[in-house]
Structures are given as structure tokens and as C-alpha cells.
C-alpha positions as CSV (number, residue, x, y, z in Angstrom):
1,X,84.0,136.7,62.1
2,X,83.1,133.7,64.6
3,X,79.8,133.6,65.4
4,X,78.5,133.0,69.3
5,X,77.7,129.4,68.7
6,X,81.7,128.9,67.3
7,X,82.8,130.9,70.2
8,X,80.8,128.8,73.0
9,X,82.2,125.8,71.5
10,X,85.6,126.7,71.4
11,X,85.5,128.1,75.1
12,X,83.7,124.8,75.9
13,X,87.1,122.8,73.8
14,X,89.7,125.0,75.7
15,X,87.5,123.9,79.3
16,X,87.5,120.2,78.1
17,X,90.9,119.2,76.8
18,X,92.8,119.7,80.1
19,X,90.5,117.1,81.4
20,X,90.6,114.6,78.7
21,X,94.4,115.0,78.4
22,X,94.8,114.0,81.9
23,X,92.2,111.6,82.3
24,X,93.9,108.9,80.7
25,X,96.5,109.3,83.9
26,X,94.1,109.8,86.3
27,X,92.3,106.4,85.1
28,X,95.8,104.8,85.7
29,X,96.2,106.5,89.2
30,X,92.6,105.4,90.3
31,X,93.3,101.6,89.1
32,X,97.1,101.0,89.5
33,X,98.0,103.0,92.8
34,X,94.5,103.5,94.7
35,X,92.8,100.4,93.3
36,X,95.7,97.9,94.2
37,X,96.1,100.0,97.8
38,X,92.6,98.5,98.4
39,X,93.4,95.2,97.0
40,X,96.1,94.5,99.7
41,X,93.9,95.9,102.5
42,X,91.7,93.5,101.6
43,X,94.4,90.4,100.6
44,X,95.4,90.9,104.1
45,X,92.2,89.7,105.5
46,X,92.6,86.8,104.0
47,X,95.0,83.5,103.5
48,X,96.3,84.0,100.4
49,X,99.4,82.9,99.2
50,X,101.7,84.6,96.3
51,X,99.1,82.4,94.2
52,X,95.3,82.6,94.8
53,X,94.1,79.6,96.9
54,X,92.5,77.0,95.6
55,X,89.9,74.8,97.0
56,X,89.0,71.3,97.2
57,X,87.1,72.0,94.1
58,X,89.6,73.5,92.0
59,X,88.1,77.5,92.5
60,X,89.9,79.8,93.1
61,X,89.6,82.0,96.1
62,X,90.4,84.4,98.9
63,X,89.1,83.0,101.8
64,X,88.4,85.9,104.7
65,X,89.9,85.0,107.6
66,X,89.5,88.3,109.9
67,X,92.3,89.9,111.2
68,X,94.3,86.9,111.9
69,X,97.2,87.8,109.8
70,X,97.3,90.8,111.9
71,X,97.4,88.5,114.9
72,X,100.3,86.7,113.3
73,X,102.7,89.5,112.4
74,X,102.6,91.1,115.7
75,X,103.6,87.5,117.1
76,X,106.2,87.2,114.7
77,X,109.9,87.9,116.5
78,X,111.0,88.7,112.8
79,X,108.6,91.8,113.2
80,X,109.6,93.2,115.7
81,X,113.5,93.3,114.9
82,X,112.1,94.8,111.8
83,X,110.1,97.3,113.7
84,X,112.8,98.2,116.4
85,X,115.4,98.8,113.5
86,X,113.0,101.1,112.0
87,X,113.1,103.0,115.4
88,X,116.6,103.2,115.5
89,X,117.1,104.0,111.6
90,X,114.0,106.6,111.5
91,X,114.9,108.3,114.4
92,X,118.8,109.3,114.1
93,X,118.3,109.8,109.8
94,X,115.7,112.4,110.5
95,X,117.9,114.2,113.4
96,X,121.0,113.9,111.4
97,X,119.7,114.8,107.9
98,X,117.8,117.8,109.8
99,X,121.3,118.7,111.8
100,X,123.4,118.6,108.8
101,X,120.8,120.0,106.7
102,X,120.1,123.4,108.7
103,X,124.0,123.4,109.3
104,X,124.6,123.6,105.6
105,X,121.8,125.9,104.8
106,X,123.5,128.4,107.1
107,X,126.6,128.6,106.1
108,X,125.7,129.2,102.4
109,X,123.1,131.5,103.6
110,X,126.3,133.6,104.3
111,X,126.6,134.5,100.6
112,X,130.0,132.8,100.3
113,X,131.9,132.7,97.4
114,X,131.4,130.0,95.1
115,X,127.8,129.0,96.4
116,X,126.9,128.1,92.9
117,X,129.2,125.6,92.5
118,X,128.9,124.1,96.2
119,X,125.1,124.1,96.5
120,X,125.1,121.3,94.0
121,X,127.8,119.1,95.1
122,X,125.7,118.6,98.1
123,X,122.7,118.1,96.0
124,X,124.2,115.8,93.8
125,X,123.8,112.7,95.4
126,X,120.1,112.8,96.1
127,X,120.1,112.4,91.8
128,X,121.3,108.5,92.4
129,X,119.2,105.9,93.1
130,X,119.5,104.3,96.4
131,X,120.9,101.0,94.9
132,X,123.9,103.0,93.3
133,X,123.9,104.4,97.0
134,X,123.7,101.0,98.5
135,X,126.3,99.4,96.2
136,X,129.1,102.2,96.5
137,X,129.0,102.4,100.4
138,X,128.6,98.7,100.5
139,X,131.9,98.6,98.7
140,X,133.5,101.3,100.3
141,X,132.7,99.6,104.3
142,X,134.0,96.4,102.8
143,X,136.9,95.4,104.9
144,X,138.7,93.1,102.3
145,X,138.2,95.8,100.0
146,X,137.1,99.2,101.2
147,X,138.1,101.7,103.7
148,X,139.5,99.3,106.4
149,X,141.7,98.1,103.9
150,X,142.9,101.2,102.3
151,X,144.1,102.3,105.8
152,X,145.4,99.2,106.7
153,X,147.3,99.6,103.0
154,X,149.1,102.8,104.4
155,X,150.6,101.2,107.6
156,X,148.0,101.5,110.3
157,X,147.3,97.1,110.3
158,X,145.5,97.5,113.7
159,X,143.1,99.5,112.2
160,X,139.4,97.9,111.6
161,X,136.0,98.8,110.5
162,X,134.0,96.2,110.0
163,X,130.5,97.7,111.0
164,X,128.4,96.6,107.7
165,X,129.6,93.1,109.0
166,X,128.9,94.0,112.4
167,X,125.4,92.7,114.1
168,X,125.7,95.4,116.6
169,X,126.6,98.3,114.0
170,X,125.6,97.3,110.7
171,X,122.2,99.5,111.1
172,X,124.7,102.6,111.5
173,X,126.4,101.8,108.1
174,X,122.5,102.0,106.3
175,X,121.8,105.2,107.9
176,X,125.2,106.9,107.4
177,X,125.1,106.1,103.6
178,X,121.1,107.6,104.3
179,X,122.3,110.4,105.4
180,X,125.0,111.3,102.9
181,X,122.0,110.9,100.5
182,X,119.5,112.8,101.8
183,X,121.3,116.0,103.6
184,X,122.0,118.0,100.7
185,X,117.7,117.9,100.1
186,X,117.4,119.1,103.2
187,X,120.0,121.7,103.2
188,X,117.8,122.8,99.6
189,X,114.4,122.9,101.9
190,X,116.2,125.4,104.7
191,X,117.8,127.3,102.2
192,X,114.9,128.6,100.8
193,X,112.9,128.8,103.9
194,X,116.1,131.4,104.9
195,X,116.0,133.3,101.9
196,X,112.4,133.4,102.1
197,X,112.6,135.7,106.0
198,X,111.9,139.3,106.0
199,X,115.6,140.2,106.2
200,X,114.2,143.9,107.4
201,X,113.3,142.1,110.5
202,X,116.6,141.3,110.8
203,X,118.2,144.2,110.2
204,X,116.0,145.5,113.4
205,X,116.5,142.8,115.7
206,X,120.2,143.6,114.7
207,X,119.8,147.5,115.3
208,X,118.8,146.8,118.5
209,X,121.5,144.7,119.5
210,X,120.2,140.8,119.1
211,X,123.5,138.8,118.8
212,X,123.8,136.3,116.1
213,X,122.8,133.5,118.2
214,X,119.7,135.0,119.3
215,X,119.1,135.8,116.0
216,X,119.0,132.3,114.9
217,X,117.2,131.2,118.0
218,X,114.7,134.0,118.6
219,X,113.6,134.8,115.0
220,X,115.2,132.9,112.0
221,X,115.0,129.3,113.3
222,X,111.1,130.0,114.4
223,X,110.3,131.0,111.2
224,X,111.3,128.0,110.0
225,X,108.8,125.8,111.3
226,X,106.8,125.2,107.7
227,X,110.7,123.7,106.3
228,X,111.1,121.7,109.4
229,X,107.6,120.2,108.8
230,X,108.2,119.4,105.4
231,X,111.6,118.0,105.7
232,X,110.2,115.9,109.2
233,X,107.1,114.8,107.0
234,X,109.8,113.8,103.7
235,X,112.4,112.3,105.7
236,X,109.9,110.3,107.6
237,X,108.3,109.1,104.6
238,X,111.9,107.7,102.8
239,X,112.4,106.1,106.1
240,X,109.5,104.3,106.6
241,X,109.8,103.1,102.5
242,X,113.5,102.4,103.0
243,X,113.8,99.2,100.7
244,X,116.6,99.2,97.9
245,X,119.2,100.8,99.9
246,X,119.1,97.9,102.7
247,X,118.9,95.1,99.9
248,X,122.3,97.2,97.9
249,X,124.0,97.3,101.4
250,X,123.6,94.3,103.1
251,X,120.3,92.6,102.4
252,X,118.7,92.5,105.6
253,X,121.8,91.1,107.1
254,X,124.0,89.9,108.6
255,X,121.3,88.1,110.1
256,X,118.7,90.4,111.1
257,X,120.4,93.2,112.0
258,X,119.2,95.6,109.2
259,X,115.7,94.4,108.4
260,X,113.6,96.8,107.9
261,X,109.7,96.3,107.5
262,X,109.8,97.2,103.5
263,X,112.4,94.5,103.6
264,X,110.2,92.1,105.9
265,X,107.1,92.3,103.6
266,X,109.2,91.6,100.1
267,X,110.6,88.5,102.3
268,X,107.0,87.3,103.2
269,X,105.3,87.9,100.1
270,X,107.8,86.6,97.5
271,X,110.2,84.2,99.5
272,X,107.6,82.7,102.0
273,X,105.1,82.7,100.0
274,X,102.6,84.1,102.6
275,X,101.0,87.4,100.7
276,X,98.3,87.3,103.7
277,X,101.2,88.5,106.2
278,X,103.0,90.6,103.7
279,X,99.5,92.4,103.0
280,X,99.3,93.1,106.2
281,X,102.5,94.1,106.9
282,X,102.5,96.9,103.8
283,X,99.1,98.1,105.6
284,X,100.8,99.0,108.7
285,X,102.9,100.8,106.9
286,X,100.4,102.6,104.9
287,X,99.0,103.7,108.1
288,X,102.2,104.7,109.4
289,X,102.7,107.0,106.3
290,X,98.6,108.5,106.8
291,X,99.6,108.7,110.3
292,X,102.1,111.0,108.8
293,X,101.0,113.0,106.0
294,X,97.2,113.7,106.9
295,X,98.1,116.1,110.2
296,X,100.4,117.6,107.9
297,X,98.1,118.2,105.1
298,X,95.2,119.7,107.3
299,X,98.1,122.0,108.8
300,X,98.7,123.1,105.6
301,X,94.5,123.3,104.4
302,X,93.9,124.8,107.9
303,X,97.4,127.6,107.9
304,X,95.6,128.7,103.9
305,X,92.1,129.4,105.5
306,X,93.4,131.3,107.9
């Protein structure tokens, strides 16, 4: 029979070894993710190149130079293509994925038939990585080789659709292949946030005589609100990170036209060799994302008080 002492030290074991398990990761998360987040804060107050400057005397340093690569970017024309296409691309992927999304999430909220085998056809393409994404729709909007062709192939030679080579439309060609990639998630988020309503209140508002529509627009859609935040809050942050998908499709080009600020700051920092303006471009970001997620989170912390 184990005596008190055994039985204090195994409790105090059992208490311990989640912690040690995990501390080697949380080390790692502390030094490469939080530790080189300040490291670029604070590379972007100074003048750095990709390589550390050296001085006169050989030393190597990071000379502080205020916020004058801050002063820089937002003189920079490049930046602010790069910020006005984010505009554009942020704002119609997050109304079209949410459109589509909800859209989806009603109809196989109707209990059709073969919901198990649709549900993950629209799912499926969030499981490839956005340069698979990038590469196929790149192909596919090809007009020597892709869609415009094909059509052109079956008799219709007036056809065109060159977007992706398109100043004027090739932003639309990196959102639509977005969008194709990101719906089905969203349809996932509003399908559970329907199966998760009270369906007796439904079966009331129907009793008494609420038509579908006001259904949807007086009670389901309301409750709602905590799917619509996440997927705003999610959407928002692929957007703002957008970086592979650009580079698959059209690299930032032609020209300028797709340039996004992920895009901007890998240009910067590796091609231009000015790490001080690619810091602090990747901090704007940053705060774009905190901007972001910290009303969010202290909706959510504030919502589990109440």
C-alpha cells in the first residue's frame, strides 16, 4: 500500500509533466514567433540592410534611426498600390466568401440527400496550399493555354479572357481563385452555427405564422452573429497575410497590379535589400491583424463573464 509521501509525489508528477512536456514548445514559441516579432519592431527603427551594417570600424551594428523608415514607406507610391489592392482584395473576398458561405450553409441545412458526400467537396479545397491554388488557376486563366483557349478550341474565336494579364482585372483573378478556396470554410463555420439554434424556437416562430424569410432575417441570421465574427475575424486575417497565392498567380504582376503588402515586404527585404522598410512594413501589418483580433478576443472574454 503507498504511503502519503509516494502519494504526494505522484500527484505532484501527474501536476508536473503536462508542464514539462510542453515547455520545450512553449520555449520555441517565446523565442521563434514572439521573440523575432520584437526583433523586426525594433529592425524597423533602424537602417539595416538584409545584412547587419557595418561601420567604418568594421562593427557590426543597427544604427536607430527613429521612425524614418516609417516616414519612407508611407512616401513610397509602391505602398500604396500595395495598400489600395489590399482594399480592394480584402473587401470583396470577405463579402463573397461570407455570401457564398451562408448560401451554402443553407441549403445543406435543408437535410438534403447526399450531404455527406457534398459537404466535403466544398471543403476540399481549403486542404491545398495556396501555391497549388495559385498554380492551377494561374494555368487555367492562361489564354494560350487555359479557359480562353479551350473555348476558343470549340468555335467561339472571338471569345477572350485575359484578366490575369489584365492591369485593370488581374486583382479579380487572385480573389476569385481566394474565394473558390476559402468558401467551403465558411460554409463549415455557418453550418454549425445553424445546427447549433434552438430549432423549438423555430418551430414557434413557424406556429405562429413567420414565413421563411422572416425566419432567416428575424431569428436565424441574428443568431449568427458569433459565426459571422469568426469568419470576418479569419477571413480578414488570410487577407491581410495573402502572400503564396499572389506569387503562384501572377507574382505581383503584371506590373503592380496585384501587389499586395505581404508581397511588398518579401520585395523590400530580400530583393532590395532594405530590411529597415520591410521591418516596417510587416509591423503595419502586425497591427493591422491586433487591430483585428484583440476587439474580437475581449468580445469573446467579455460575452464568458457575462
Amino acid at each position: 500500500m503507498a504511503t502519503g509521501a509516494e502519494v504526494d509525489l505522484r500527484t505532484r508528477l501527474q501536476n508536473w509533466l503536462p508542464k514539462l512536456v510542453l515547455s520545450p514548445s512553449l520555449a520555441m514559441i517565446f523565442v521563434f514567433v514572439y521573440g523575432f516579432i520584437l526583433f523586426t519592431v525594433y529592425v524597423s527603427f533602424t537602417d539595416s540592410r538584409i545584412l547587419p551594417f557595418v561601420d567604418k570600424n568594421g562593427q557590426t551594428t543597427y544604427e536607430l534611426i527613429g521612425f524614418s523608415n516609417y516616414e519612407k514607406l508611407f512616401s513610397l507610391s509602391h505602398w500604396d498600390i500595395s495598400v489600395m489592392n489590399m482594399a480592394i482584395y480584402a473587401g470583396l473576398y470577405i463579402v463573397i466568401c461570407t455570401f457564398i458561405g451562408l448560401l451554402l450553409a443553407i441549403l445543406l441545412d435543408q437535410k438534403i440527400r447526399g450531404e455527406g458526400f457534398i459537404r466535403p467537396i466544398f471543403l476540399y479545397p481549403m486542404a491545398l496550399s495556396f501555391i497549388v491554388t495559385g498554380t492551377a488557376w494561374k494555368w487555367m486563366l492562361d489564354p494560350a493555354i487555359g479557359f480562353e483557349n479551350i473555348v476558343q478550341g470549340w468555335g467561339w474565336t472571338t471569345f477572350t479572357f485575359d484578366w490575369i494579364k489584365n492591369r485593370d482585372f488581374a486583382i479579380y483573378t487572385v480573389i476569385l481563385a481566394a474565394v473558390w478556396q476559402s468558401s467551403g470554410f465558411t460554409m463549415a463555420m455557418f453550418l454549425a452555427g445553424l445546427r447549433g439554434i434552438d430549432t423549438e424556437i423555430l418551430k414557434a416562430a413557424q406556429m405562429d405564422g413567420a414565413s421563411n424569410w422572416n425566419l432567416y432575417r428575424r431569428i436565424i441570421i441574428p443568431q449568427l452573429r458569433p459565426a459571422f465574427l469568426s469568419a470576418f475575424v479569419i477571413l480578414a486575417h488570410l487577407a491581410i497575410k495573402t502572400f503564396d497565392l499572389v506569387i503562384a498567380m501572377t507574382g505581383g504582376g503584371p506590373g503592380r497590379a496585384t501587389e499586395l503588402p505581404a508581397t511588398f515586404m518579401y520585395s523590400y527585404t530580400f530583393s532590395r535589400n532594405q530590411m529597415g522598410i520591410g521591418a516596417a512594413s510587416a509591423v503595419i501589418m502586425l497591427m493591422t491583424i491586433a487591430a483585428i483580433m484583440i476587439p474580437y478576443l475581449y468580445s469573446e472574454l467579455r460575452e464568458r463573464k457575462s
